[in-house]
C-alpha positions in Angstrom: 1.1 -18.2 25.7 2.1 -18.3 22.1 5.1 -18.2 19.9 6.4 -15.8 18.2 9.2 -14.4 16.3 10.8 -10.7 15.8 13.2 -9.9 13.6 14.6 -7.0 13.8 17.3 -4.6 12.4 20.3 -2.4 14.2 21.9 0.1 12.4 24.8 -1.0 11.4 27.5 1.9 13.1 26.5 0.9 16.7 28.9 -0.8 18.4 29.2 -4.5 19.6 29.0 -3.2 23.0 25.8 -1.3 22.8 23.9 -4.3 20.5 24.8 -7.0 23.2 23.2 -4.4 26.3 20.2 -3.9 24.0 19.2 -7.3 23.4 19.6 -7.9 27.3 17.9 -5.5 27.9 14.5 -6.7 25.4 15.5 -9.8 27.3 15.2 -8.7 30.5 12.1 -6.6 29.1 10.6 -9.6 27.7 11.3 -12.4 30.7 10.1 -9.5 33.5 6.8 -9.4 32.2 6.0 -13.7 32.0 7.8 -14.6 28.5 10.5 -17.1 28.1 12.9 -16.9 25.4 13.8 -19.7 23.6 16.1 -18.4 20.8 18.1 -15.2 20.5 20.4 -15.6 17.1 22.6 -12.6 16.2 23.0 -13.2 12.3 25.5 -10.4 12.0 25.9 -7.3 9.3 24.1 -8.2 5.7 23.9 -6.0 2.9 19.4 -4.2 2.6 17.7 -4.5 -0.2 17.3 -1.1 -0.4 18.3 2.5 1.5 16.9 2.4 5.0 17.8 6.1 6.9 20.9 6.3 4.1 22.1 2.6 5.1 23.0 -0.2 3.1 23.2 -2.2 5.5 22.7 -3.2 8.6 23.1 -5.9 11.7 20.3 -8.3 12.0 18.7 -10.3 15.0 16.5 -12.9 15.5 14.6 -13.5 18.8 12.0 -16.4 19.4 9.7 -16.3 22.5 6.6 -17.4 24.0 4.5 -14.3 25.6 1.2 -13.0 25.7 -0.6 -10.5 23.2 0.4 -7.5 25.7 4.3 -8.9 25.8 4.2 -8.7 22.3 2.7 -5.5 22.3 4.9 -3.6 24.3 7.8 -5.5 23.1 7.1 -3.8 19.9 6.7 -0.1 21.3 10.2 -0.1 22.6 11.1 -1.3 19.1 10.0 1.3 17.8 10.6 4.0 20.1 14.2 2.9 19.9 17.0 4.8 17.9 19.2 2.1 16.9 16.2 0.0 15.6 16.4 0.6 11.6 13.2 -1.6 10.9 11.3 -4.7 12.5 9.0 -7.8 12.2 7.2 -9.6 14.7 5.3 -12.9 13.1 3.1 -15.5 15.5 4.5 -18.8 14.5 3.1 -21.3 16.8 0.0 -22.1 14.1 2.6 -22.3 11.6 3.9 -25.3 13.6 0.4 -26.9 14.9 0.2 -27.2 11.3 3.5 -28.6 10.4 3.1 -30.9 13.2 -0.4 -31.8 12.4 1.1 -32.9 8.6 3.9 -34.8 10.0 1.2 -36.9 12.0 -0.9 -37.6 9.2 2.5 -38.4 6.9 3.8 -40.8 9.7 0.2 -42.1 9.5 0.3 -43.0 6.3 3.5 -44.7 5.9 2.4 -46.7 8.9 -0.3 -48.0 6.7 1.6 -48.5 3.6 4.3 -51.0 5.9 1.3 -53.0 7.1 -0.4 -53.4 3.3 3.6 -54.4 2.3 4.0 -56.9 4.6 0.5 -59.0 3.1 1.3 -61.8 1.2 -1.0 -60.4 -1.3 0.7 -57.0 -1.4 4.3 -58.1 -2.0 5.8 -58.4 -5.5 8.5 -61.3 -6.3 10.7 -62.6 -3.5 13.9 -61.5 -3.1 16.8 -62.8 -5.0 14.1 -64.5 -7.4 14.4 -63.9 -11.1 12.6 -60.9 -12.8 9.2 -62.2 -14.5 9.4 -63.1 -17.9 8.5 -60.1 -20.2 5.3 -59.4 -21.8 5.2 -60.0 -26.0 4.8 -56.4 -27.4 2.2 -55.9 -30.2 3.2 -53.5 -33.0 -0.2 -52.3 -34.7 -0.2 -52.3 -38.4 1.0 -48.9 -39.9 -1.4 -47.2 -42.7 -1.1 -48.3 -46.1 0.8 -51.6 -45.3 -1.1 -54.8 -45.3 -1.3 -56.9 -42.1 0.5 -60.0 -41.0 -1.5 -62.7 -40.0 
């Protein structure tokens, strides 16, 4: 099982109704044949970059689920196949997050090791609520053409 993401895009005259019995039914589609959906967000009409069909714009929704290559597959078909569907993008995202994941682990890791080195008497700077350590005496080298001070 892995993790994907579809985005796709209704066009924008068909009602509420009808958008709401599609998207149970690619639920129902998508559940029947072993996926689980974890997220289905209905962002609502947005203005398209450019003309799709004659549209300018169109209602878009979101749909995260964990299926099989074949899910996905046929998921896409009936995408495609269908009428109302102006355009659509499926992406696998689960890597995307074994990554993420594996950087947080490594980040956590890290800091770990930087609280244990700062807690070393040796690592630690002045104590608290002491008084800032006397400044160092700045040396001005000569300019050109003026003689030295000695």
């Amino acid at each position: 099982m892995r993790i994907y993401e579809a985005l796709f895009i209704i066009k924008p005259d068909v009602p509420d109704e009808e958008v709401d019995q599609r998207l149970e039914a690619l639920r129902g589609q998508l559940t029947g044949a072993g996926a689980t959906v974890d997220k289905m967000e209905k962002w609502g009409k947005r203005r398209l970059a450019y003309k799709v069909d004659k549209y300018r714009e169109g209602f878009y929704v979101l749909i995260q689920f964990s299926a099989g290559p074949e899910t996905v597959k046929e998921f896409e078909r009936r995408l495609r196949v269908s009428d109302v569907v102006l355009k659509f993008l499926t992406v696998r995202i689960d890597e995307t997050l074994k990554r993420l994941e594996k950087r947080k682990k490594a980040r956590d890791k890290r800091a770990a090791k930087r609280a244990v080195s700062a807690g070393s008497p040796a690592a630690s700077g002045p104590a608290p609520g002491a008084p800032p350590p006397p400044p160092h005496p700045v040396e001005t080298p000569a300019m050109p053409g003026l003689p030295r001070e000695e």
